[in-house]
Structures are given as structure tokens and as C-alpha cells.
N, C-alpha and C positions, 0 to 999 in steps of 0.2 A: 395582126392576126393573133388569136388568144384559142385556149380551150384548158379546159377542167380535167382532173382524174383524182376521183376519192379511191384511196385505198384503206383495207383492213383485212379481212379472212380474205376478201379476194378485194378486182377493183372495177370501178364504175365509170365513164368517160361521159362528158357532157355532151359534147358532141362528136362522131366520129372521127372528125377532122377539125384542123385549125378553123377558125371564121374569123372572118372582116371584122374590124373593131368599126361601130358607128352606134351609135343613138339605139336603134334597137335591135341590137348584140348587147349593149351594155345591160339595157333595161332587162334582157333575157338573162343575162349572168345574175345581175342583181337577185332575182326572184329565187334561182337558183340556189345562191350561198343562200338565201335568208330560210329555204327551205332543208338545207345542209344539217346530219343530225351524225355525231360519231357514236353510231351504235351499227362500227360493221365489224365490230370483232376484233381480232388480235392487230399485228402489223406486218403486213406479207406486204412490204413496198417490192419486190422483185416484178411483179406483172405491170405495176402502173407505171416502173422506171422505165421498165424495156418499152412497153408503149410510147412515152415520150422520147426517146432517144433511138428507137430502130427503127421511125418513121422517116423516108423521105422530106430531104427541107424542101419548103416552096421558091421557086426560081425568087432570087432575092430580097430572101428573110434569112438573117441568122438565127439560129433556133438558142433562146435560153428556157432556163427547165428550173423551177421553184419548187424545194421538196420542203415542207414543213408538217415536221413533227412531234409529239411529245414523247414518243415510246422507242422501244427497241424491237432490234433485233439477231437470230440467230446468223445469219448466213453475210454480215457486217465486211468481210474480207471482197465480198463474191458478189456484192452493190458498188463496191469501192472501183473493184477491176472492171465493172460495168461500162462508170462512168467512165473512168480512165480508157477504153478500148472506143468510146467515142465522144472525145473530148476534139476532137476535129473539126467534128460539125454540131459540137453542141456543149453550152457551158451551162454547167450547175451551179444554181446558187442554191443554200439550204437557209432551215431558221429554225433551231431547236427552243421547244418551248417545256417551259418545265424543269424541275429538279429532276426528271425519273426520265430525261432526254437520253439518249448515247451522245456523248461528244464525241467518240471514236466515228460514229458512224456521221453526222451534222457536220465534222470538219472536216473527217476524210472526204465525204464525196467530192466537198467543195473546193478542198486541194487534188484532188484526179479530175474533176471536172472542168478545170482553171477559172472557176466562179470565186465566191466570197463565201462567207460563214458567221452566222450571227446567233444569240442566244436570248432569250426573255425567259424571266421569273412568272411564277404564278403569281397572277394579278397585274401583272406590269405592262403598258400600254404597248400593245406590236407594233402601231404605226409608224412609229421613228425608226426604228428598227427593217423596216417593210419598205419603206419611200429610201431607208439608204440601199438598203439591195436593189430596189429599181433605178436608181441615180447609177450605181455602179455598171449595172449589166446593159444602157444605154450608150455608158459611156465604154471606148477600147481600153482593155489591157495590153499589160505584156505579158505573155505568156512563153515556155520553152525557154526560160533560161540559162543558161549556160555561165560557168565561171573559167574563165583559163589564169592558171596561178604560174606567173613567170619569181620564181624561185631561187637562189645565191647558188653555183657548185658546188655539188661536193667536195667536202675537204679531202685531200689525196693523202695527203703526210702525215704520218702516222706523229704521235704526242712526242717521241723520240727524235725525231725529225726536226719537229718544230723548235725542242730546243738545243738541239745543234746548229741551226739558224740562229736562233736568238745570241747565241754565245759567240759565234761570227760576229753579230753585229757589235760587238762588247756589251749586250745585256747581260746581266746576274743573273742567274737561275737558280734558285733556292732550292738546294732537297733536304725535305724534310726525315730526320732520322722516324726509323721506326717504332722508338719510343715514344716519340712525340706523338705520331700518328697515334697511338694505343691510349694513349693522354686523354688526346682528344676523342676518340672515340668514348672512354670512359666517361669524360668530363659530359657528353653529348644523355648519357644515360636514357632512360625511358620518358615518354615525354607525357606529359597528362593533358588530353582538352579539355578539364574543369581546371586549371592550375594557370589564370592569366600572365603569369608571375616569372613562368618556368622558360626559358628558353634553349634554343638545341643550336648551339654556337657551329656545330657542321653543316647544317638546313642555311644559317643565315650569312657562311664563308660562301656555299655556292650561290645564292643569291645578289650576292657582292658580284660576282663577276662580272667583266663588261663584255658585252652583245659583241658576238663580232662582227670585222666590216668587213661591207660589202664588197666582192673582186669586180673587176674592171667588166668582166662578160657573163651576163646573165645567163640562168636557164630555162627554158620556159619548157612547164608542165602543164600538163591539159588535165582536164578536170577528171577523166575517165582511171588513169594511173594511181590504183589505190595504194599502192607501196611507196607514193611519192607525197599526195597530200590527200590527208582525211577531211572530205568536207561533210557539213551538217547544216541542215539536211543535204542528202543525196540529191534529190528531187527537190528542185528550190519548185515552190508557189510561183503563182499568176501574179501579179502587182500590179492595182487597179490604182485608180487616181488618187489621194488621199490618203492612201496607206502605205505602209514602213516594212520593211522586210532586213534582217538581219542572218546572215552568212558566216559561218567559221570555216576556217580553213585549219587543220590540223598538220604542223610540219612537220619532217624529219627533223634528230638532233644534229645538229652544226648548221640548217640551214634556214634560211632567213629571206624574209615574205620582200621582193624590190617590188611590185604590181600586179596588181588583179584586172583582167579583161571580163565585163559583162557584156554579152550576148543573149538576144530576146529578140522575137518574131510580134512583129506589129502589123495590125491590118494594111499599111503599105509596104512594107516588105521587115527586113532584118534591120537592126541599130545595133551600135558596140560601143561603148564608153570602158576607155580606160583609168583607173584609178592608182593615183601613187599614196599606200600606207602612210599616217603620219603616225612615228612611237610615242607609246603613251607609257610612262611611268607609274606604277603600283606600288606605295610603299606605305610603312604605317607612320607614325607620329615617333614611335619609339626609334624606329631606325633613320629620319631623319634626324634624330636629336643628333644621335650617338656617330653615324657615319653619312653626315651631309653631302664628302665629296665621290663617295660610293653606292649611290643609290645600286636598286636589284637591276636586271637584264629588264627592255620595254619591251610592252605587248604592242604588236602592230595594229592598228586598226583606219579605216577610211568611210568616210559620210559623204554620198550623193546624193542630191537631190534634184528628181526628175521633173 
């Protein structure tokens, strides 16, 4: 089942209800777009959106809802929470067309609506663009997903601590006098970013440091705990078949990423795949030369494929 709604100053429905898709449904659609002219004014998508979306679904049809457009608009926040408030019973796919499109508004729906988001240039052929949002919105996503971030403890002992331990063990503990420190601070000077040349000998002693390891008993943080880990986005996307979605977790200092749980609602119920970090080293050319056996602290990261 299918149906039309032009929108501009205000909006138009083809038919008042969804219709049967057959032979002549099609033929009637056809005649329809071929007579379709955009001479209806500005872009007030709010009445044609709510019309598709505050409608009753038909006992089993899942309802998706195609919004394509080239313009803007004002009230861009308050389409978004639209979608978003019935993204339940109904998934938004968009397809901004044009350089004079809102991307705020083409991708936001498409992220509140748990649809996809596609863009075309003027002059550039819609139909590959058109057949992959119908490929997509046939096929199930995952939608509502979740990250739960199992996390290192906090460190309890204070710097003081740690090396009164150390010196138990018979390690050396170096203190540096305060001249030295002033030295080096000096020595660090102002740094210039046109100046490839220049280096800050204190930026590149902390990034010497090695990562610390991990204790015997993890901690596990749930996604919601914003004083524990910053993720980005808040709101992860839908993730349809063929596409790639990327997650940052933002940690506390001293603590350190052991596993990420994803969690996502699939038309047969809930999945959860856990993932163990593998670290990945960042360093330049210049700092391998010079300190091979000291690279910097690794950045954590993990690749799934579903």
C-alpha cells in the first residue's frame, strides 16, 4: 500500500488513505506525478509530516514515510521531535536534493525517524540514490541502540602512595629538583603551529608514558552515567544493512576502555554483541626515530561486523 502528499504553503494528499499497490494503483500514481508541478509555495512540511505519521498503521504494514526535498525550513527542531515522538510505528527515510537543501533538517529526520539520509546535486540522476532508500527501508534495521562501557577502577592511591609502594618494591623513584622542573618548563617555551620544526619536550615526556594496566576486576558503566563516560553521539543511529556507524567513548583520566556491550532492538526481539578494544598506537615518524622503545599511550578502539 502507497499514497502521495505534496507539500508547500500548505499540503495536498493523493489519496485520503493508503491504496493497494496493483496495475491500476500504479497507472493512477503514474499520471499523477507526470501531472505534479512545484508551484505550491514556500516549505511548511509540518502538515504533510503529521498526516503521514499521526495516521493509524494498517493491521500488518509497517508504515515508512519518504520526505524529499530541496528547501528549508523554519521550525527544523519541532519536524525532528516529530519524527522522533513516532518513530515507533513509523521510519523516516529523506533525500535532500540541491545545494539550497537543509542538511540539519534531511538528516536529522532520518536520525529521529530511525530511516537513512541521502543527498543529490542539481542535475544528478535521483534513481540510485531512490532504489537505495527503498532497498534499505525493505529491508530491517537495528534500531535503539545502546552501548554499555565496562571500564578499569578507579585509581584509589593517591601519586604519594604509589611511590611508597614503588620503593617497597626496591624501584628508584626519581624527584626531580625544582630547578630542573623551571628548566624544563623554560626549555618548553611558546609553541608555534606554523613552526614544523619547534618541539615542546613536556607535551612529548607525557606522551612517553605507558597506558596503565589493567586490575584483575572490572567496572562496568552503563551508557546513561555522564560523569563516567562521554559518548558521541548520545543518541547512536538506526544501522541498516550496508552501512557503517562509528561510536566514541570519552573516558575518565586513569581509566581505561576493557569492553563495550552493544545493544539494539531487531524485529525479532533484542541482540547484544560484546566487543574487546584492540589498542592502536599514534605516533609520528619523528618520535619513532628518536624513542622507538617508548612509543605514546594507545588509543582503544574495536571493528564489528554485522
Amino acid at each position: 500500500i502507497f499514497n502521495f502528499v505534496s507539500f508547500g504553503s500548505s499540503h495536498r494528499t493523493w489519496r485520503n488513505g493508503s491504496v493497494a499497490y496493483d496495475e491500476q494503483s500504479l497507472t493512477d500514481a503514474r499520471k499523477h506525478i507526470k501531472d505534479m508541478e512545484a508551484n505550491m509555495g514556500g516549505t511548511e512540511l509540518g502538515g504533510a509530516l503529521r498526516f503521514a505519521l499521526e495516521r493509524n498503521n494498517k493491521a500488518g504494514f509497517a508504515r515508512q514515510v519518504f520526505v524529499l526535498t530541496d528547501g528549508q525550513v523554519t521550525n527544523t527542531t519541532e519536524m525532528i521531535d516529530l519524527a522522533l515522538r513516532y518513530r515507533d510505528k513509523a521510519r523516516v527515510f529523506t533525500l535532500g536534493i540541491g545545494s539550497g537543501v537543509s542538511t540539519e533538517l534531511v538528516a536529522g529526520l532520518a536520525r529521529a525517524g530511525g530511516g537513512d539520509a541521502k543527498f543529490v546535486q542539481d542535475g544528478e540522476d535521483v534513481r540510485q540514490q531512490v532504489v537505495g532508500l527503498l532497498k534499505r527501508a525493505l529491508q530491517p534495521a537495528l534500531t535503539d541502540l545502546e552501548v554499555d562501557w565496562t571500564l578499569t577502577p578507579e585509581e584509589e592511591e593517591a601519586e604519594g602512595g604509589e611511590k611508597k609502594e614503588k620503593e617497597k618494591q626496591g624501584e628508584a623513584v626519581e624527584e626531580g629538583s625544582e630547578d630542573e622542573e623551571e628548566e624544563e618548563e623554560k626549555a618548553s617555551g611558546v609553541m608555534s603551529f606554523f613552526n614544523p620544526n619547534q618541539k615542546n619536550k613536556k607535551n612529548q615526556k607525557n606522551r612517553r608514558k605507558p597506558p596503565p594496566a589493567p586490575p584483575a576486576e572490572p567496572l562496568e558503566v552503563s551508557e546513561g552515567k555522564a560523569e563516567s563516560v562521554h559518548q558521541a553521539p548520545f543518541h547512536c543511529p538506526s544501522i541498516h544493512p550496508g552501512s557503517h556507524f562509528t561510536v566514541y567513548g570519552f573516558l575518565p583520566k586513569g581509566r581505561s576502555l576493557l569492553s563495550a556491550k552493544l545493544q539494539a532492538k531487531y524485529p525479532e526481539g533484542r541482540i547484544a554483541i560484546s566487543l574487546t578494544p584492540n589498542p592502536v598506537s599514534f605516533t609520528s615518524t619523528e618520535e619513532q626515530d628518536e624513542n622507538t622503545q617508548n612509543p605514546p599511550p594507545p588509543f582503544a578502539g574495536a571493528l564489528h561486523k554485522m
